[in-house]
C-alpha positions as CSV (number, residue, x, y, z in Angstrom):
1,X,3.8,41.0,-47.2
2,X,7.5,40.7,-46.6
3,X,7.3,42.4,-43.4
4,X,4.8,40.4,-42.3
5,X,6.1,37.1,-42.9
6,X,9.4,37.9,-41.2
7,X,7.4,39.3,-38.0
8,X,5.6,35.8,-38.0
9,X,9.0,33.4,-38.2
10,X,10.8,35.4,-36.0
11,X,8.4,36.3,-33.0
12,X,5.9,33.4,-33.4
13,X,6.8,29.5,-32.9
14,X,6.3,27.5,-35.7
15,X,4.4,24.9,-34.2
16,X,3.0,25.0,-30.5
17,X,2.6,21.9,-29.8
18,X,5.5,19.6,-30.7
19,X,6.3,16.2,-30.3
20,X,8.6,17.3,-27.4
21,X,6.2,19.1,-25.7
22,X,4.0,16.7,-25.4
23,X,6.0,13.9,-24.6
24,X,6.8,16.0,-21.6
25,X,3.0,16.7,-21.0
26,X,2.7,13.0,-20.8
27,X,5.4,12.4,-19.3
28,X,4.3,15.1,-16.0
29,X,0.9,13.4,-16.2
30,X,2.1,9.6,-15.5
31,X,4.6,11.2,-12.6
32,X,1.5,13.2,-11.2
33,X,-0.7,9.7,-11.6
34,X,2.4,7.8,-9.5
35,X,2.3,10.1,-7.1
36,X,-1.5,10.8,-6.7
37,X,-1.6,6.6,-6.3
38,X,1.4,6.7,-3.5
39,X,0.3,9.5,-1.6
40,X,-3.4,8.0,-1.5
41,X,-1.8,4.4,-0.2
42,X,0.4,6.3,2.0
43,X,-2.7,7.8,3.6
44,X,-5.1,5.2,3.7
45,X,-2.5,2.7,5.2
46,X,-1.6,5.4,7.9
47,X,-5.2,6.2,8.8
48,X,-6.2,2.1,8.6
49,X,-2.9,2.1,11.5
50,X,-3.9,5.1,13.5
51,X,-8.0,3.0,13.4
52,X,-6.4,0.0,14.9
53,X,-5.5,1.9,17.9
54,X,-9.2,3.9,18.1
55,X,-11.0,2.6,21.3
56,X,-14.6,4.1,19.5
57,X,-13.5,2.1,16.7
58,X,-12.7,-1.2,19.1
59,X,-16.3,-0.5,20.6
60,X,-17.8,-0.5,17.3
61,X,-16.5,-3.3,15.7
62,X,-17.0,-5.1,19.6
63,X,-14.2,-5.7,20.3
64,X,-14.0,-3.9,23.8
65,X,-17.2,-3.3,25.9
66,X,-18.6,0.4,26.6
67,X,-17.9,0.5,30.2
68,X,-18.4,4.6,30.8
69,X,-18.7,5.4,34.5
70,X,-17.3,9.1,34.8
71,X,-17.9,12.1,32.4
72,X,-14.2,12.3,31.6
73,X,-14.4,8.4,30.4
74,X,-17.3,10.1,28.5
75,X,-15.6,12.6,27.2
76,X,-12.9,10.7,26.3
77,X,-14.7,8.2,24.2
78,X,-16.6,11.3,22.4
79,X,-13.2,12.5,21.2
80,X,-12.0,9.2,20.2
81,X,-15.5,9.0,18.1
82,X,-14.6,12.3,16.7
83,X,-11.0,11.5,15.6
84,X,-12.3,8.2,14.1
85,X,-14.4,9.8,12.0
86,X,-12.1,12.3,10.6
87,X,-9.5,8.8,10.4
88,X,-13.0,7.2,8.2
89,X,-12.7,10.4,6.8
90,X,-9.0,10.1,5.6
91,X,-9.8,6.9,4.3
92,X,-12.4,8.0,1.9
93,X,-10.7,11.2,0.6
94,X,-7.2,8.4,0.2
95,X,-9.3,6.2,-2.0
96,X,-10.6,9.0,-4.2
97,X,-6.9,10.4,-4.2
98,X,-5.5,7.0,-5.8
99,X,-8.4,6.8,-8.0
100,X,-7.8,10.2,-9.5
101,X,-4.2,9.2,-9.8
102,X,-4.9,5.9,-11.3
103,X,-7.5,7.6,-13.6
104,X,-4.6,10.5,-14.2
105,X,-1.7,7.5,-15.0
106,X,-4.1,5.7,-17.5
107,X,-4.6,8.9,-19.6
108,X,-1.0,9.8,-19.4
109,X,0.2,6.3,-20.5
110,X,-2.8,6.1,-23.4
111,X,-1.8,9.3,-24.4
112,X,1.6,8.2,-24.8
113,X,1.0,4.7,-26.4
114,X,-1.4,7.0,-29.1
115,X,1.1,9.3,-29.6
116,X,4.1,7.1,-30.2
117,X,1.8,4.8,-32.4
118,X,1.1,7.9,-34.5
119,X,4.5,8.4,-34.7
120,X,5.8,5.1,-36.2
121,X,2.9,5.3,-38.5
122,X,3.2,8.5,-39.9
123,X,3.6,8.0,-43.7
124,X,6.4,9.3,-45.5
125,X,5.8,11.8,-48.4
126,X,6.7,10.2,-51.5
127,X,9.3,11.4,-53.3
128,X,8.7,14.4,-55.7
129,X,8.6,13.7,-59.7
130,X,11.8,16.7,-59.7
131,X,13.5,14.2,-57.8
132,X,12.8,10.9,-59.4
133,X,14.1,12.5,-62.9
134,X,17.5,13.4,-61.1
């Protein structure tokens, strides 16, 4: 039995999961959040730029007339069509991005709050009879 025990506290942790683990798993999970949120904006706002210059999208919204006269105008506005989609596209995959992040910065900063409540709260043993004699 002796043998065993000293195998266990010298090649095993004696807790995995400790308060400064975790604080740095909540910790990575609010940074990942943040940056899941500013890399989603950062996309959306460029796409949402890159739009404003589209000619499909200035046709759509009517804002300039479909005047094709030559295959290569029609060629033309077909690729603009295709890179407005994949700028729609951009948009849609920038808003799930931010809310994943958002979703990811909430848990992270719950977590914490939960974990540091825990922590104030945590009762204190009460004192042992051996040491209220002495």
């Amino acid at each position: 039995m002796w043998i065993k025990q000293s195998y266990r506290t010298r090649h095993l942790p004696a807790r995995i999961f400790t308060s400064e683990r975790a604080n740095a798993i909540l910790a990575a999970l609010i940074i990942i959040g943040l940056a899941l949120i500013l890399v989603g904006v950062w996309r959306y706002v460029d796409a949402a730029q890159q739009l404003a210059g589209n000619s499909a999208q200035a046709i759509q919204q009517g804002e300039a007339p479909l005047d094709i006269e030559t295959p290569e105008q029609a060629q033309g506005l077909i690729a603009s069509d295709l890179e407005r989609r994949r700028l729609e596209r951009q948009q849609n995959e920038a808003l799930v991005m931010g809310g994943v992040g958002l979703a990811t910065l909430a848990l992270g900063w719950l977590a914490h709050d939960l974990v540091q409540a825990r922590r104030k709260t945590k009762p204190t043993a009460p004192p042992s009879p051996a040491e209220e004699g002495t």
